[in-house]
C-alpha positions as CSV (number, residue, x, y, z in Angstrom):
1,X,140.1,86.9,52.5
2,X,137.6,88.2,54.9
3,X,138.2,91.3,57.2
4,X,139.2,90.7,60.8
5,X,136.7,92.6,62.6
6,X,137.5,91.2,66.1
7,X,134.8,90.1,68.3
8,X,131.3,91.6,67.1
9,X,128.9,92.9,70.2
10,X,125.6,93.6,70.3
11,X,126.8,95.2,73.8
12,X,127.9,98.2,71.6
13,X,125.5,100.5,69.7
14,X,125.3,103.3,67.8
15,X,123.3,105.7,65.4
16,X,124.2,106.6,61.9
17,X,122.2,109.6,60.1
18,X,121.2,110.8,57.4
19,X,121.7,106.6,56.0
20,X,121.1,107.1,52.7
21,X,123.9,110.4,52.6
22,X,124.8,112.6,50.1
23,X,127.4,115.2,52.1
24,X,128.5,113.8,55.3
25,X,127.3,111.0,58.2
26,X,127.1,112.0,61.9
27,X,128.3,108.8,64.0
28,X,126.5,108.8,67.5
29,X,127.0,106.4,70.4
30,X,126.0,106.4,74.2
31,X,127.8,107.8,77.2
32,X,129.8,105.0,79.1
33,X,132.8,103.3,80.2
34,X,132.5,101.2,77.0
35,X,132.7,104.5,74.3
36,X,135.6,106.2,76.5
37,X,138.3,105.4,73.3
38,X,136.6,104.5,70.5
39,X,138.2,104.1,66.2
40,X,135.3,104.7,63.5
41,X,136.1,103.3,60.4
42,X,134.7,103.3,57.3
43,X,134.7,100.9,54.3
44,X,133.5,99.7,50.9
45,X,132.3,96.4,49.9
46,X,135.6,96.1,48.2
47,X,137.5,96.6,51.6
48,X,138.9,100.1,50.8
49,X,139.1,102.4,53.7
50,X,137.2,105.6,53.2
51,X,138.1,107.0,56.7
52,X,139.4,105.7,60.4
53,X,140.0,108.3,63.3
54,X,140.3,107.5,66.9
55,X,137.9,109.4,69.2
56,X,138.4,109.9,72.8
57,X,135.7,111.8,75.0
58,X,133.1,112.3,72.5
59,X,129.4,111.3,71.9
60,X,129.8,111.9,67.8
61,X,131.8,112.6,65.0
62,X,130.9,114.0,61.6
63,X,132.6,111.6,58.5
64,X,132.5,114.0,55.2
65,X,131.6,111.5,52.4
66,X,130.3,114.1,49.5
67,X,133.1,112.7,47.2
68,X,133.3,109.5,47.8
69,X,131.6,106.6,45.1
70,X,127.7,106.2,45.2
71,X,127.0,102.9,47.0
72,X,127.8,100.8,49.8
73,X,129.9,101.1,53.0
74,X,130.5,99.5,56.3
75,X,130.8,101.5,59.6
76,X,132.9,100.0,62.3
77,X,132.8,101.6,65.8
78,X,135.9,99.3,68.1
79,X,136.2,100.3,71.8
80,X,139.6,99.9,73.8
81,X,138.3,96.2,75.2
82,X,138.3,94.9,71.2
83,X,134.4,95.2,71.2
84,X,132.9,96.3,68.0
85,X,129.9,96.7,65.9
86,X,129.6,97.3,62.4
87,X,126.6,99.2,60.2
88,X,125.9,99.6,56.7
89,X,125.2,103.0,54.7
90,X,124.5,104.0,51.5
91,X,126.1,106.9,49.6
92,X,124.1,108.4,47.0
């Protein structure tokens, strides 16, 4: 079955770095109304989830991936208005 991911924006952005990773990924995403309350989530292409967090007030958030599985994972950033955007990383 495929993931509900809700409604997909182009609205909503963000930066994900270093993309390949070995250790950990710094999320970043604007100022704004939009980012007030945010969830990061992070998955594999097998639909495990690697990590979730809510984030309120913040520009960034570090995600410590040095033992999880070489290969690939999505990145989901959802604001409080069911916007989101998704990303793709690679762990080596």
């Amino acid at each position: 079955a495929p993931l509900q991911h809700g409604k997909i924006t182009s609205e909503l952005t963000f930066k994900v770095f270093p993309n390949p990773s070995q250790q950990s990924v710094v999320v970043n995403w604007p100022n704004g109304p939009s980012y007030d309350k945010v969830v990061i989530k992070v998955w594999d292409t097998q639909g495990k989830i690697y990590w979730q967090q809510k984030v309120q007030q913040s520009q960034s958030v570090t995600i410590p991936c040095k033992t999880w599985p070489f290969g690939n994972y999505f990145i989901r950033l959802t604001n409080d208005r069911g916007q989101s955007t998704i990303q793709q990383i690679l762990k080596q």
